[in-house]
N, C-alpha and C positions, 0 to 999 in steps of 0.2 A: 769581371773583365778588367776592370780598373787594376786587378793587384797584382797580373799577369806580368809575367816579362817573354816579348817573344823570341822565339831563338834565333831567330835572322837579326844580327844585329843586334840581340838583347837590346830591340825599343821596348817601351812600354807604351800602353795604350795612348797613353799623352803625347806621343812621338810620332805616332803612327797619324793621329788626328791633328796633329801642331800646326798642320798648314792652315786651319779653317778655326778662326778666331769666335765664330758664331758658337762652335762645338766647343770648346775650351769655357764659352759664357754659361752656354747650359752645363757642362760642367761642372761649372763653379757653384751656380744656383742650388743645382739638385744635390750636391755636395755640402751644401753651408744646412739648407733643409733635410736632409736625409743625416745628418750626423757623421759623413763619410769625410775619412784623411785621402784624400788622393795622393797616391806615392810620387815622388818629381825624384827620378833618379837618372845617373847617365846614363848613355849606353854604349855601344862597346868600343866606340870611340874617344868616350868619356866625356861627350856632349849631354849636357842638360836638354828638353824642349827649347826651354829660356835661352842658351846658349845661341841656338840654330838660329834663334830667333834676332839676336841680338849682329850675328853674325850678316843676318839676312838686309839687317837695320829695317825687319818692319815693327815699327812702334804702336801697330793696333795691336797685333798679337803680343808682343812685351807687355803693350798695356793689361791682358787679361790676362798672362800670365800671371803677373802681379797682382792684379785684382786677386786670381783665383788663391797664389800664395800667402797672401794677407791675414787669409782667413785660418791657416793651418798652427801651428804651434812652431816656434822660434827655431828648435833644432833640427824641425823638420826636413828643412831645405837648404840652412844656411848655409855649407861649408860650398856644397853647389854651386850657389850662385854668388859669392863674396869676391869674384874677378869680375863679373857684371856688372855690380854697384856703378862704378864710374860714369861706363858708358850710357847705362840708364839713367844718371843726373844730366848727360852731357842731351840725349835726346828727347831731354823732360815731359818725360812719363808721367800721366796726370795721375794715374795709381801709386804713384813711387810715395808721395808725400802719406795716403792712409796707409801706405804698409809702413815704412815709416814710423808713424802714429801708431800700429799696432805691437809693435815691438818696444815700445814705454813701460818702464813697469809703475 
């Protein structure tokens, strides 16, 4: 379900659930444990989850978004989310600093 893209909107699963921060936590979890990449792509607007989110300026959902990104590999997401940066320094996002950290080589 997670690698789907659906045709309304080409959202993906992470789009469809982005409103509810709890879902994006289990998410994250069963993803870090299950070995899974979860996909973070736009859609047909060219919006990220992250994007909406940021747009929205809710900082719990930003926050688990990045939590959840943290965990995935550097090219996974970045060209994505690299106009976000700012405004997630500016609404200091307690995740921003391990993801951050994670991207150290």
């Amino acid at each position: 379900m997670l690698y789907n893209i659906f045709p309304e909107d080409r959202n993906t699963f992470i789009h469809l659930v982005g409103n509810n921060f709890e879902a994006i936590n289990v998410i994250s979890s069963r993803s870090k444990s299950e070995g899974w990449i979860v996909p973070f792509l736009p859609d047909a607007k060219k919006l990220t989850p992250l994007d909406v989110a940021v747009e929205k300026k809710d900082i719990k959902l930003a926050n688990a978004f990045i939590k959840m990104l943290s965990k995935t590999p550097l090219d996974h997401h970045s060209r994505f989310i690299s106009d976000d940066i700012p405004k997630l320094i500016e609404f200091n996002i307690p995740n921003l600093e391990k993801y951050f950290d994670s991207r150290i080589f």
